[in-house]
TORMI-549453 format. One record per atom (N, C-alpha, C): residue number from 1; residue in one letter; x, y, z. Coordinates in steps of 0.2 Angstrom, whole numbers, plus 5000, padded with zeros to 4 digits. Each point is the difference from the previous one (the first is absolute). Layout:
REM TORMI-549453
BAVO    i  aa    c1    c2    c3
BAVO  NUM   A     X     Y     Z
...
END
This chain:
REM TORMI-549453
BAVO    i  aa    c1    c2    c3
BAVO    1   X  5004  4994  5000
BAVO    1   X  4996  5006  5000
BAVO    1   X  5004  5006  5000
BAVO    2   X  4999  5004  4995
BAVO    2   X  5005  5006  5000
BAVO    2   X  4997  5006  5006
BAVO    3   X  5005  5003  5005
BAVO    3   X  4997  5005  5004
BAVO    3   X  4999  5006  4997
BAVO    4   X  4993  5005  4998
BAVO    4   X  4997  5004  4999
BAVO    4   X  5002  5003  5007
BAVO    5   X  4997  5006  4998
BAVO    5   X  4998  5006  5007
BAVO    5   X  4997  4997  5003
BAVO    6   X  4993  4998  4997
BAVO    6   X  4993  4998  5003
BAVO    6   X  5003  4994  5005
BAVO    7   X  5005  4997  4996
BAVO    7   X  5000  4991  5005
BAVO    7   X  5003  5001  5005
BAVO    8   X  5005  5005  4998
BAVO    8   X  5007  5004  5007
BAVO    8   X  4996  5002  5004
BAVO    9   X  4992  5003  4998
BAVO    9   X  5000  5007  5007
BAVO    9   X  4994  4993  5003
BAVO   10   X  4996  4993  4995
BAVO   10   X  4995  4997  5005
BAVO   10   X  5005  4995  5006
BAVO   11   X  5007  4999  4995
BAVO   11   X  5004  4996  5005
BAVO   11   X  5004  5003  5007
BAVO   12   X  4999  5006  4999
BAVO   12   X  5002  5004  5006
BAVO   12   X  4994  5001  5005
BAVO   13   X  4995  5001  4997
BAVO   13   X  4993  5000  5006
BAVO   13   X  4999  4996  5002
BAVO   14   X  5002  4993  5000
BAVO   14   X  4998  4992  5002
BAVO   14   X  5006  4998  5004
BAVO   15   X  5006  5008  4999
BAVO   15   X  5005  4996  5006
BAVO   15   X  5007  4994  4997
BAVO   16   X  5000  5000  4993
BAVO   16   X  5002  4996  4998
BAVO   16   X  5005  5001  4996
BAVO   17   X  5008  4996  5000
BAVO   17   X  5008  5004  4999
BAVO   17   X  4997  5000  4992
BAVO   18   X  5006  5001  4997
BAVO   18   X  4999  5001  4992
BAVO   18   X  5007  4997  4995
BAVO   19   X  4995  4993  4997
BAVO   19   X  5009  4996  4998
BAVO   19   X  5002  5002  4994
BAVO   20   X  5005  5004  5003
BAVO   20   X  5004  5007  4995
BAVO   20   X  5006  4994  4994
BAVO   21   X  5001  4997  5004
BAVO   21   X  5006  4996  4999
BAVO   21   X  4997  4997  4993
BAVO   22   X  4994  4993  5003
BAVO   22   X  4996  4998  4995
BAVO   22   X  5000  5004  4993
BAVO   23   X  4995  5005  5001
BAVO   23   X  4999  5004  4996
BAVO   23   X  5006  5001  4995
BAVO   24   X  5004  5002  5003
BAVO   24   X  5007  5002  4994
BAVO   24   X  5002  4995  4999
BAVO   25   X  5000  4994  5002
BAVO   25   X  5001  4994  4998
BAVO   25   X  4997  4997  4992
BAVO   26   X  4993  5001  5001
BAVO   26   X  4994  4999  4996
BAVO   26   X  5001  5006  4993
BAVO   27   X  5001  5006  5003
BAVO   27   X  5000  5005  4995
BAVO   27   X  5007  4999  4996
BAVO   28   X  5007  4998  5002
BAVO   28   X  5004  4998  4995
BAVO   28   X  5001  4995  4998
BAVO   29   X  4995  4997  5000
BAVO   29   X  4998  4994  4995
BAVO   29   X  4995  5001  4994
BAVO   30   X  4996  5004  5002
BAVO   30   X  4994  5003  4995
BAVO   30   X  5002  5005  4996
BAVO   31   X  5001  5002  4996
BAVO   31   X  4999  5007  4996
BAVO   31   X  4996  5004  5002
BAVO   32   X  5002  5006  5002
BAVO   32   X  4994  5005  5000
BAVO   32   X  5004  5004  4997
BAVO   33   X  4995  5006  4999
BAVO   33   X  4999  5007  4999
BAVO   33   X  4998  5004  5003
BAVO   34   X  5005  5005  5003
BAVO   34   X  5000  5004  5006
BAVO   34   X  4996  5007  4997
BAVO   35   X  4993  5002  5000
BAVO   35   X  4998  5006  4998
BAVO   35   X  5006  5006  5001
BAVO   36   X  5001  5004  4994
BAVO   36   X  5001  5004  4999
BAVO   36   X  4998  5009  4999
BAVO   37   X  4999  5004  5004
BAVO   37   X  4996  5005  5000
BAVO   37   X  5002  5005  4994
BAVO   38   X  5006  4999  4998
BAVO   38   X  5003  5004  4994
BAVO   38   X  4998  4998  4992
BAVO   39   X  4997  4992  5002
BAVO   39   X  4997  5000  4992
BAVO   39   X  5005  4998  4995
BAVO   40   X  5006  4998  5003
BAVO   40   X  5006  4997  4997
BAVO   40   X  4997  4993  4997
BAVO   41   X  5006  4997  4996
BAVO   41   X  4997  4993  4996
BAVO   41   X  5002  4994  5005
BAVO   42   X  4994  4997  5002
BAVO   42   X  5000  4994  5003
BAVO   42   X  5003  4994  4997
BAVO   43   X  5005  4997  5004
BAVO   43   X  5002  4992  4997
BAVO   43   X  4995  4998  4999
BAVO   44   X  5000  4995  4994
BAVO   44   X  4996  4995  4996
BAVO   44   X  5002  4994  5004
BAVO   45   X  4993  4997  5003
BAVO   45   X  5004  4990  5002
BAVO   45   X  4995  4996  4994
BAVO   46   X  5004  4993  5002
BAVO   46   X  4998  4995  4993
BAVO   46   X  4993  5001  5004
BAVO   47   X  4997  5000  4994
BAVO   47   X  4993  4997  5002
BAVO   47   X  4999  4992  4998
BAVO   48   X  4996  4997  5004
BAVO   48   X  4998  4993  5003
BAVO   48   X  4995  4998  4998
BAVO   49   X  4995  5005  4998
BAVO   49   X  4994  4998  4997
BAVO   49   X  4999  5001  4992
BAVO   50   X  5007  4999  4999
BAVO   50   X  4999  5000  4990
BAVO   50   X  5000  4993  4998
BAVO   51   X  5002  4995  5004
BAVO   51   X  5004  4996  4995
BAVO   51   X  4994  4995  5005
BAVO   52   X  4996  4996  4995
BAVO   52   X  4996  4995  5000
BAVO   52   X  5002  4994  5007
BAVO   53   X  4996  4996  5002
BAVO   53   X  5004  4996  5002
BAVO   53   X  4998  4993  4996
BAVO   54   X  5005  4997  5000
BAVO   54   X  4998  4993  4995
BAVO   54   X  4999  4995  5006
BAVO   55   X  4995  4996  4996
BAVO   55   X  4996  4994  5003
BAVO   55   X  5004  4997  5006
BAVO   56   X  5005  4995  4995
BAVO   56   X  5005  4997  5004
BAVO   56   X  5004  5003  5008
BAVO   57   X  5000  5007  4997
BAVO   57   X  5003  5001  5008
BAVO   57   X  4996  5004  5007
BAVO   58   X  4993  4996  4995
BAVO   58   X  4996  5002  5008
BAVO   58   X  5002  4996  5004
BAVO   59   X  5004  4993  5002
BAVO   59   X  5000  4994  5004
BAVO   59   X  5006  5003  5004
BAVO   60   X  4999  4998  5007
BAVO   60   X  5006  5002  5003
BAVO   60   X  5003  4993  5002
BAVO   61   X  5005  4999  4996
BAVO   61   X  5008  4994  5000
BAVO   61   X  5007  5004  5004
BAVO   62   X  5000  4993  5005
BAVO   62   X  5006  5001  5003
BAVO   62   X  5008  4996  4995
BAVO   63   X  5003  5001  4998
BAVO   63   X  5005  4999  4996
BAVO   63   X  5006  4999  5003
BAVO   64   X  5003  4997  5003
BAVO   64   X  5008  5001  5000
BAVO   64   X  5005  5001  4996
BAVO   65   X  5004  5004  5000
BAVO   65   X  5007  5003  4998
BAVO   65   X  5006  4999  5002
BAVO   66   X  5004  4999  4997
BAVO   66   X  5006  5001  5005
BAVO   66   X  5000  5009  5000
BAVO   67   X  5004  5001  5006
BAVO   67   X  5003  5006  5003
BAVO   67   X  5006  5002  4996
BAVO   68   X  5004  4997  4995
BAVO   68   X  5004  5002  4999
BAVO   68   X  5001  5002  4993
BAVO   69   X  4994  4999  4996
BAVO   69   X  4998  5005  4994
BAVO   69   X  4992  5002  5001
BAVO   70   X  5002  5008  4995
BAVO   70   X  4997  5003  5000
BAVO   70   X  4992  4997  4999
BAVO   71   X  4996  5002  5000
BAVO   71   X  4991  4998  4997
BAVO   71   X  4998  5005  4999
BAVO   72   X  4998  5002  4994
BAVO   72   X  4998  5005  4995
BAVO   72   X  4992  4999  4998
BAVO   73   X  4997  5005  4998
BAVO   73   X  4995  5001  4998
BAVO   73   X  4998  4993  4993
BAVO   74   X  5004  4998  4998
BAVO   74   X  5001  4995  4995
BAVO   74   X  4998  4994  5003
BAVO   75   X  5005  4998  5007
BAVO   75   X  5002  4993  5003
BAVO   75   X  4990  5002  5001
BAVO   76   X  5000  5003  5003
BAVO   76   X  4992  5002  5004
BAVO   76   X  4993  4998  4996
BAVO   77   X  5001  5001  4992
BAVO   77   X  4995  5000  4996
BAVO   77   X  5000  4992  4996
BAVO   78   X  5006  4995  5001
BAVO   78   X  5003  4995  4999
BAVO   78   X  4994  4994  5004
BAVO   79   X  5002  5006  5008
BAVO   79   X  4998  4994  5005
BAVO   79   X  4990  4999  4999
BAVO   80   X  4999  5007  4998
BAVO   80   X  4992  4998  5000
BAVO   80   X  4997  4995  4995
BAVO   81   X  5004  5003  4995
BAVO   81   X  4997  4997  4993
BAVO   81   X  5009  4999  4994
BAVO   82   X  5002  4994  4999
BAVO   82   X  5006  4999  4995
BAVO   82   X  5001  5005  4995
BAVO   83   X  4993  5001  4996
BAVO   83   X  4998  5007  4994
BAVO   83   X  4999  5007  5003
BAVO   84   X  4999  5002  5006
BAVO   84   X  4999  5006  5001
BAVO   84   X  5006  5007  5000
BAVO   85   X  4999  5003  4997
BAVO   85   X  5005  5006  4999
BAVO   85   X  5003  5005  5007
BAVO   86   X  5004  5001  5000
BAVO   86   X  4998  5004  5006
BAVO   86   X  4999  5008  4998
BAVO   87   X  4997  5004  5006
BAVO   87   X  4997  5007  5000
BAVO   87   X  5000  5003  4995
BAVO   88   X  5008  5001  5001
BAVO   88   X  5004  5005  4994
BAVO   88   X  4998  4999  4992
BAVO   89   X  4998  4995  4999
BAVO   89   X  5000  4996  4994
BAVO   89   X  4992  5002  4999
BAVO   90   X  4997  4997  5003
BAVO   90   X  4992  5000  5000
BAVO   90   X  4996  5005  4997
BAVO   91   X  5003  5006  5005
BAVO   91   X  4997  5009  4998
BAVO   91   X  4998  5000  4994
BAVO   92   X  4997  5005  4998
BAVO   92   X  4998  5003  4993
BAVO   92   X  5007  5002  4996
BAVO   93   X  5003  5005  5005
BAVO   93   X  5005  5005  4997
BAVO   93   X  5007  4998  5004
BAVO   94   X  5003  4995  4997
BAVO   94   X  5006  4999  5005
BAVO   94   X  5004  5003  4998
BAVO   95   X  5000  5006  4996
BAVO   95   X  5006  5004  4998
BAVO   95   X  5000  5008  5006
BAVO   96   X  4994  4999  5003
BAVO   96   X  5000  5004  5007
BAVO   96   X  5004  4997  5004
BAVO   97   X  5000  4994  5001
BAVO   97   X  5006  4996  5006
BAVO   97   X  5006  5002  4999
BAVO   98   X  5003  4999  4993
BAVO   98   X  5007  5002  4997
BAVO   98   X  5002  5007  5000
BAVO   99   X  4997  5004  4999
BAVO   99   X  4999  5007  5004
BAVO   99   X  5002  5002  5004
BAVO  100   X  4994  4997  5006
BAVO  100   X  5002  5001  5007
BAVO  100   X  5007  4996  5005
BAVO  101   X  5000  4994  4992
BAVO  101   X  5008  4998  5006
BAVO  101   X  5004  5004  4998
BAVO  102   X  5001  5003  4993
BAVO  102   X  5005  5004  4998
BAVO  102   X  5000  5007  5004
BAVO  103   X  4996  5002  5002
BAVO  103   X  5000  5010  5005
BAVO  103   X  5003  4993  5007
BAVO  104   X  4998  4994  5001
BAVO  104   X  5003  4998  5008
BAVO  104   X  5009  5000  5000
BAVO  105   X  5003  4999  4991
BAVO  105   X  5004  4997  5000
BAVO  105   X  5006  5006  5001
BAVO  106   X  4994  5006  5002
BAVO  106   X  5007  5006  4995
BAVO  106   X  4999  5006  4996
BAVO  107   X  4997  4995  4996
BAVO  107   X  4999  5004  4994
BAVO  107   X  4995  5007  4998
BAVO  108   X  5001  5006  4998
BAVO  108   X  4997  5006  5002
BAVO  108   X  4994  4999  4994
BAVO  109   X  4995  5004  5000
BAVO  109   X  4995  5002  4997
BAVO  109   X  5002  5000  4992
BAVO  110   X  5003  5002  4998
BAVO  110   X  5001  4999  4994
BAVO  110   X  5003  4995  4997
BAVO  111   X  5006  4996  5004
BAVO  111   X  5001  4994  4997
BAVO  111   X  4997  4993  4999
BAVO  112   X  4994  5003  5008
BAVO  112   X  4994  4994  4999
BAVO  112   X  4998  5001  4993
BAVO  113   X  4995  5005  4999
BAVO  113   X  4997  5001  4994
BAVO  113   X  5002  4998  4996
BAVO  114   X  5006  5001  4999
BAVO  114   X  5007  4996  4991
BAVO  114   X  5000  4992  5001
BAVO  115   X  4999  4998  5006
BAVO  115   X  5001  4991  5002
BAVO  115   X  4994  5000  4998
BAVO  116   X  4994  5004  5002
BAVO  116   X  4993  4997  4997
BAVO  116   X  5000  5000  4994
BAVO  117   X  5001  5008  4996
BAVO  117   X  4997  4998  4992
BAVO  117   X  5006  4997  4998
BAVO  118   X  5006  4996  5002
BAVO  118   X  5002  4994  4996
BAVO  118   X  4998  4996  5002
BAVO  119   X  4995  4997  5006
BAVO  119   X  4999  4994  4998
BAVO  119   X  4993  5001  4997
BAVO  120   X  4996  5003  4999
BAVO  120   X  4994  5002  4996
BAVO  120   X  5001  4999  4990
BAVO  121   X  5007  5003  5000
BAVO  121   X  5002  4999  4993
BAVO  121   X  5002  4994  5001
BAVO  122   X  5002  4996  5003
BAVO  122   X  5002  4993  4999
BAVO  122   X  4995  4996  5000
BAVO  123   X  4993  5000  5006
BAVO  123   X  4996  4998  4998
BAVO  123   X  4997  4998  4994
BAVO  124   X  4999  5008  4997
BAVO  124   X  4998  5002  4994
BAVO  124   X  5001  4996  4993
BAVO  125   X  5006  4999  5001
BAVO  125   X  5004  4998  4994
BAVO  125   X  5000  4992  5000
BAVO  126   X  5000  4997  5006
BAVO  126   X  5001  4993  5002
BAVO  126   X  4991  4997  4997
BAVO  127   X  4994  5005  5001
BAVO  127   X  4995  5000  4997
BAVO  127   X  4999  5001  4994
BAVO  128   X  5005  5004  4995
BAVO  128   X  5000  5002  4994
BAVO  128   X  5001  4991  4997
BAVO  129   X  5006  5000  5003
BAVO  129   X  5005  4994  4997
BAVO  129   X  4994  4993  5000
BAVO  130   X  4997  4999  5006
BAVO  130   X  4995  4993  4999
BAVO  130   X  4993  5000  4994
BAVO  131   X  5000  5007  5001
BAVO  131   X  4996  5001  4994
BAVO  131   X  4999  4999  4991
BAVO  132   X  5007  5003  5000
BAVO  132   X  5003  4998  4996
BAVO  132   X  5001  4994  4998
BAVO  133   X  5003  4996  5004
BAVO  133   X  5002  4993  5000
BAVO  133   X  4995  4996  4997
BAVO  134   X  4994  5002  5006
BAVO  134   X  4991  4998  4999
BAVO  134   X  4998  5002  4992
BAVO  135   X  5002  5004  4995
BAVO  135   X  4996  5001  4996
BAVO  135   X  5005  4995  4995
BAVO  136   X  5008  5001  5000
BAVO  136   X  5002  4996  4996
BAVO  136   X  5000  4992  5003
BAVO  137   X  4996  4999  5004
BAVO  137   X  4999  4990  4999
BAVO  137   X  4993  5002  4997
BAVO  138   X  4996  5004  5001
BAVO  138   X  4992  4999  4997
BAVO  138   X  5004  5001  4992
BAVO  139   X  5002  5004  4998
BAVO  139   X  5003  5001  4991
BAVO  139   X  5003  4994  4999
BAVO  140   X  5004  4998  5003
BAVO  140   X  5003  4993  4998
BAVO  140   X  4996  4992  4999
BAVO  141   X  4996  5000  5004
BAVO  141   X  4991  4996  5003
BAVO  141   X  4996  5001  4993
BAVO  142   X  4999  5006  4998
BAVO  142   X  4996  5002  4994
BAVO  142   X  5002  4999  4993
BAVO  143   X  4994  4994  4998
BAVO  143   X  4999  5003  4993
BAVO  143   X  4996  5004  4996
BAVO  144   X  5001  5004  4995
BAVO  144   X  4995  5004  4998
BAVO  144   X  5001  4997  4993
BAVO  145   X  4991  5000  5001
BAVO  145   X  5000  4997  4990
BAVO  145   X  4995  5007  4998
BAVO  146   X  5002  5004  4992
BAVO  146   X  4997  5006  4998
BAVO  146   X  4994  4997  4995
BAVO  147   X  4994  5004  5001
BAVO  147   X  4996  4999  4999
BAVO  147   X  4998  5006  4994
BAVO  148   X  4993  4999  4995
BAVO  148   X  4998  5005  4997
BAVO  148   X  4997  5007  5005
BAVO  149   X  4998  4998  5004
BAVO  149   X  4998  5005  5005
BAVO  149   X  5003  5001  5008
BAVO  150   X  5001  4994  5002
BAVO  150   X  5003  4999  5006
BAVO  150   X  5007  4996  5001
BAVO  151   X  5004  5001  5005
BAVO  151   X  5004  4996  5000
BAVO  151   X  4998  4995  5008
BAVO  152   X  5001  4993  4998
BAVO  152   X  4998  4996  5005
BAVO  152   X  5008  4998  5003
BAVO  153   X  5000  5002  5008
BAVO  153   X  5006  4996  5004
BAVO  153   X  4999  4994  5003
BAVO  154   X  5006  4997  4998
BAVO  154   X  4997  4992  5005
BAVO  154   X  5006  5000  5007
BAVO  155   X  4998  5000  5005
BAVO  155   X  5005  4999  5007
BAVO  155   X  5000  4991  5000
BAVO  156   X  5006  4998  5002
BAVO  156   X  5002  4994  5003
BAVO  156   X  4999  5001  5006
BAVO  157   X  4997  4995  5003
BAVO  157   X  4997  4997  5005
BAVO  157   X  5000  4995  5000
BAVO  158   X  4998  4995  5007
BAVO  158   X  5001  4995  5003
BAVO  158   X  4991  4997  5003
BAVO  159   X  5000  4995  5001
BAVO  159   X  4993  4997  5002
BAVO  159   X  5002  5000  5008
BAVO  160   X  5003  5001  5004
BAVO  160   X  5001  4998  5006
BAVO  160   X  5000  5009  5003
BAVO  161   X  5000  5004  4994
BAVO  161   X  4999  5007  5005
BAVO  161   X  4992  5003  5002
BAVO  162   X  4995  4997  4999
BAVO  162   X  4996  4999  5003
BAVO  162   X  4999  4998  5008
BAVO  163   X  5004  4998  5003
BAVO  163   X  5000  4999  5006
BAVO  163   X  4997  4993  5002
BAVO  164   X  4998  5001  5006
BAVO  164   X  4996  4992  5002
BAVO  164   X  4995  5000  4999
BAVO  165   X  4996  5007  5003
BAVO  165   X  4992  5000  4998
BAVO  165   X  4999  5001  4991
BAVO  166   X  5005  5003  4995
BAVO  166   X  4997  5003  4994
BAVO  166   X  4998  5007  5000
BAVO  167   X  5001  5005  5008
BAVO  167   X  4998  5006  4999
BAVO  167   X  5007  5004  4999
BAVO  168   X  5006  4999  4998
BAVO  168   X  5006  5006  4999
BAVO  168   X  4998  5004  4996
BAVO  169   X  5003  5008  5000
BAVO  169   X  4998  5003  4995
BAVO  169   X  5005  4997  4996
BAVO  170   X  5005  4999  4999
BAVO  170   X  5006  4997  4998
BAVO  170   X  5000  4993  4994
BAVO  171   X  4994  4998  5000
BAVO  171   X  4999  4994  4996
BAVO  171   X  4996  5001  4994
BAVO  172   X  4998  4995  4996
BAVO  172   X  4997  5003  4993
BAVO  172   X  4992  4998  5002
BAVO  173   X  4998  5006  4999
BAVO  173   X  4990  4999  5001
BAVO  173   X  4997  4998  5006
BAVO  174   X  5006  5006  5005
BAVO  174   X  4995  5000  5006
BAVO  174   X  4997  5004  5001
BAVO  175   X  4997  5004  4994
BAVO  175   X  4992  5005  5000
BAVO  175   X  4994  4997  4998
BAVO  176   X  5002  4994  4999
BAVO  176   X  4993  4996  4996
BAVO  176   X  4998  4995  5007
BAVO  177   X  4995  4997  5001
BAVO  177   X  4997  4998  5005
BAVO  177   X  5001  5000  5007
BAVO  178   X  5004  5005  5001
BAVO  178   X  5000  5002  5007
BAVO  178   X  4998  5007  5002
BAVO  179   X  4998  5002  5004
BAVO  179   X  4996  5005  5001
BAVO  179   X  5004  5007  5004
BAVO  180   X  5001  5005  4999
BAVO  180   X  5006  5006  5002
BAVO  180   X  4998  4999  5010
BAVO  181   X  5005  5001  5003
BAVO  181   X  4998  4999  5007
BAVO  181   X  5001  5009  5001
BAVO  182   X  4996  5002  4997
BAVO  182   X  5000  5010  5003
BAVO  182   X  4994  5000  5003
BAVO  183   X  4997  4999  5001
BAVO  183   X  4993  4999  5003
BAVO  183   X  4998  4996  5007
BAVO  184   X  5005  4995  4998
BAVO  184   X  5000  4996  5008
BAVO  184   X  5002  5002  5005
BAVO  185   X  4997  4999  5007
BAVO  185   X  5001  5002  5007
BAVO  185   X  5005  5001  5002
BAVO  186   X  5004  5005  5002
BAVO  186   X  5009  5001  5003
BAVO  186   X  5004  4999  4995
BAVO  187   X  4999  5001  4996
BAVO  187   X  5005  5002  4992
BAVO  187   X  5003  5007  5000
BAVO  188   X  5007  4999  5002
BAVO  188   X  5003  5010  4999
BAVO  188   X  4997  5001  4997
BAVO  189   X  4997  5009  4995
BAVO  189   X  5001  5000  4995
BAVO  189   X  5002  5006  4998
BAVO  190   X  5005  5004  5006
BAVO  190   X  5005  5005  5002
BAVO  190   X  5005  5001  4997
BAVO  191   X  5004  5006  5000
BAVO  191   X  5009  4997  4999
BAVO  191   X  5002  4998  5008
BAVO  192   X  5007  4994  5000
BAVO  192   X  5002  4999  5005
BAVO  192   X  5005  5002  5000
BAVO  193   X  5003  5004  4997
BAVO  193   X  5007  5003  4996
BAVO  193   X  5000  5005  4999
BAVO  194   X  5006  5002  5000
BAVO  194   X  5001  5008  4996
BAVO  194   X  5006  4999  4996
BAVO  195   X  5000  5000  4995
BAVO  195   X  5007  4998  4995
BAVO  195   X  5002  5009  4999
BAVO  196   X  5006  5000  4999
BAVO  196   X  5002  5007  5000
BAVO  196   X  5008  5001  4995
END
């Protein structure tokens, strides 16, 4: 319980000491923010309530480690679930974490910025290149035979890229007697992304 006035002055009416120690104990472990009467800039702390919590680690598991390496946000994400990522990874925007280690590391405002927009342009470029890649295996895949008015392309394909049930979009003629699932119950039909 953090001591306000109100708690100082009802814990002094009842007679009763005030665990100062505790308190400070407790507040340098917390984060706060000291008002400020002058209207100066307030530290920013991580906020706790951005980042979702995944299924798996609602379960609370005791785990043993040894004491003599470290346990990382990784070993942690390992222990709930083999595939689960950890935090830093999860986020929407992980390029705010790399940021923020870089101003812990040192580094001043403007050199964050230059580490960011190169890994932005790396990004970028790392996207450009798979696209590319992606368009020349569909050109190389493709035949085109011309026509008097149209030209027909034939893709190679495989019978097993229909999947187990037959619904891939990825196979030949899975628009024909299967029915679109936009309309059924709990179906995103949101972006869950932001490509940039």
């Amino acid at each position: 319980m953090c001591l306000t006035t109100a708690n100082i002055v009802h814990l002094l009416l009842q007679g009763k000491e005030l665990a100062r120690p505790y308190q400070a104990a407790v507040l340098s472990m917390v984060p706060t923010t000291p008002f400020d009467p002058k209207g100066l800039r307030q530290p920013r702390h991580e906020s706790i309530n951005d980042l979702p919590v995944h299924p798996a680690t609602q379960i609370q598991i005791f785990h043993p480690t040894s004491e003599s390496r470290q346990f990382t946000r990784v070993d942690a994400g390992k222990v709930f679930h083999p595939s689960l990522m950890p935090a830093d990874e999860r986020i929407p925007h992980p390029e705010m974490i790399e940021a923020i280690k870089d101003r812990m590391n040192g580094m001043n405002v403007r050199e964050v910025k230059e580490a960011q927009q190169a890994r932005i342009d790396a990004m970028a470029q790392k996207r450009r290149d798979a696209e590319a890649k992606k368009a020349e295996q569909l050109a190389r895949s493709t035949t085109v035979v011309e026509g008097k008015r149209w030209d027909f392309k034939f893709v190679d394909c495989k019978v097993d890229a229909t999947g187990k049930e037959g619904r891939s979009p990825s196979g030949v003629g899975w628009r024909y007697g299967f029915p679109h699932e936009d309309r059924k119950k709990g179906q995103i039909k949101i972006q869950t992304k932001v490509e940039y």
